[in-house]
N, C-alpha and C positions, 0 to 999 in steps of 0.2 A: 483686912486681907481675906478675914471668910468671905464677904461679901463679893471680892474680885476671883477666886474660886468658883463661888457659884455661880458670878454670870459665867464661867467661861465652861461650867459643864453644863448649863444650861441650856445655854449659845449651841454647845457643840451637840447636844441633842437632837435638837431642832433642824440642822444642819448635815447630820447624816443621814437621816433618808433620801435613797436613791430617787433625786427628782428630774425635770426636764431641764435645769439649769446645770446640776451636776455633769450629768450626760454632756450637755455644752462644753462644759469645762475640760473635760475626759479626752471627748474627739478633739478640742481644739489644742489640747498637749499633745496628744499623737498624730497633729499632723505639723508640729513646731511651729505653729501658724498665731503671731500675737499674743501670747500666750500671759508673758506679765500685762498687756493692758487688760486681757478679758479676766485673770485673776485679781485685778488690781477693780474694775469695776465692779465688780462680784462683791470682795470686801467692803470699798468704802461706799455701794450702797445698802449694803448690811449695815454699815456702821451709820449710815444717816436714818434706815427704817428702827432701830434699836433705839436710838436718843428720843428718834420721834416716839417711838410708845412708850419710852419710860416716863419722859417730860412733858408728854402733853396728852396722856390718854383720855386723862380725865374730859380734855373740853373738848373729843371727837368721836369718842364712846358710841356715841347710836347714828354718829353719822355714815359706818359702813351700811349702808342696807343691803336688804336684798337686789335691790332692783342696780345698786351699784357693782355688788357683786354678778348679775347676771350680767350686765356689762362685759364686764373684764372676763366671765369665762366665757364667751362669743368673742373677743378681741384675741383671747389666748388660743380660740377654737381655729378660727380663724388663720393665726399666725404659726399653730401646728402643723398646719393640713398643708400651707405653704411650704414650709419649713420640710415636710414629708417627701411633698411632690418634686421638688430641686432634688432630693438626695437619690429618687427611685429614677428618676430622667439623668443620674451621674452612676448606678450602681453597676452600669453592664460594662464601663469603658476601663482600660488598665492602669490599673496600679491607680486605683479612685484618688488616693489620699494626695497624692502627687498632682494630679487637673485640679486638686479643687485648690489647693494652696498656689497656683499659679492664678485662680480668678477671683477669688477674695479679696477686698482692699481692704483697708484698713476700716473706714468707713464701714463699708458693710458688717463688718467683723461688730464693730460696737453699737450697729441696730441691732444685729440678731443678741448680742449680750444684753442690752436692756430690755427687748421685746422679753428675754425666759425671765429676764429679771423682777420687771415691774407689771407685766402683763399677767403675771399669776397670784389669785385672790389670794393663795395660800400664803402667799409670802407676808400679807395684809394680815391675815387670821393669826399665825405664827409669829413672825418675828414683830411686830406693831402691837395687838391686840393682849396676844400670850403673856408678853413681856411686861408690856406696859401694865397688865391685869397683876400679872406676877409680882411688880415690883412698886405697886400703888402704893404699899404702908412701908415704906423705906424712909428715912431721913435723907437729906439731900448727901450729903457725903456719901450715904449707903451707895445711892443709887449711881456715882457718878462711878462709885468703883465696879457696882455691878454691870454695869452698863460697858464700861473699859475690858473688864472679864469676855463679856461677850461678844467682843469687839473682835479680842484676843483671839478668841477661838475661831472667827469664822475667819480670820485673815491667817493664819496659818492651815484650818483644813484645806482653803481656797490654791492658796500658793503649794501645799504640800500634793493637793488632786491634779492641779497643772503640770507641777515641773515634775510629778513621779511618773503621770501619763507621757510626758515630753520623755522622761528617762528609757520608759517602756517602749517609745515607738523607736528607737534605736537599733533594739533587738529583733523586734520586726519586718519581717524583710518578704516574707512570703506574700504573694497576691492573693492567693486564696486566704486566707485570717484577713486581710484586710477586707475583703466580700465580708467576710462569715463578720465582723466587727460592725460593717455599713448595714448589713443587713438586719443584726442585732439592734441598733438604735433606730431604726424604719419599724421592727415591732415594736420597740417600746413606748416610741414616741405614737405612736397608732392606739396603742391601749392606753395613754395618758388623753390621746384626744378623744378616744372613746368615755372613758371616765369622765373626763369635761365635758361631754356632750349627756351625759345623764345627768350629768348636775343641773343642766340648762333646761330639760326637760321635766325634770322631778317636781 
């Protein structure tokens, strides 16, 4: 049972820093817009990147390189700056949250979910590398309970950041907060691609 503890505060370390995928999660609860799929993919590919570093670090250990990683932060640069440019060409029109939930399909809803998903190194470094490093000297029962822990954790932060954002946008009614909201994620998602473009140059 310690062992299913630790992954789940482990899990859940890793998992609260304010990323680009979070952000995701956030807008797509405040605009009621698919909200259990894109929580529900969030999860279980949490839950398939965690088996994978715990079960098989060992035999892929030096296969992240550099040059694999410069990959994916030009893929993620890439899929930022897209992701940016759709929100600033929707931030002047009314009541934003409302136009965009009438043009989103479903489909697109789960690119843009696996794009913040799979398309960032850190999720590789973090939840794959960390874990799997983390939980190398475990016994196999160790690891199947640690690995369940941290499973734990990222599917209820997931579903609790969805459906509290989904709660929140309820209350929200003003047009201006929701500017000041759209406008918010257009900076931060800016200084996230900024920071992945220094990465790609350093």
């Amino acid at each position: 049972m310690s062992f299913l503890i630790l992954g789940f505060l482990t899990g859940l370390s890793l998992i609260l820093v304010l990323g680009a995928q979070n952000i995701f999660v956030i807008e797509q609860g405040l605009k009621k817009q698919f909200v259990f799929i894109v929580c529900l993919i969030c999860s279980f590919s949490d839950f398939l990147l965690i088996f994978l570093g715990i079960f098989l670090f060992q035999y892929f250990e030096n296969l992240f390189s550099q040059t694999i990683e410069l990959i994916l932060n030009i893929l993620l640069l890439l899929f930022l700056i897209n992701f940016i440019w759709k929100k600033v060409k929707l931030i002047n029109r009314k009541i934003l949250i409302n136009q965009i939930e009438n043009k989103d399909n479903l489909f697109y809803v789960i690119l843009k979910t696996l794009g913040f998903t799979y398309l960032n190194p850190h999720v590789y470094s973090d939840t794959v590398f960390f874990l799997g490093n983390f939980s190398k000297s475990f016994l196999l029962g160790q690891k199947y309970l640690f690995g369940i822990g941290a499973s734990l954790s990222s599917i209820i932060f997931f579903f609790s950041l969805g459906y509290f954002s989904k709660y929140l946008s309820s209350h929200i009614g003003s047009e201006k907060l929701w500017k000041i909201i759209n406008y918010s994620i257009i900076l931060f998602m800016s200084l996230l691609s900024i920071y992945v473009f220094l990465n790609i140059i350093k």
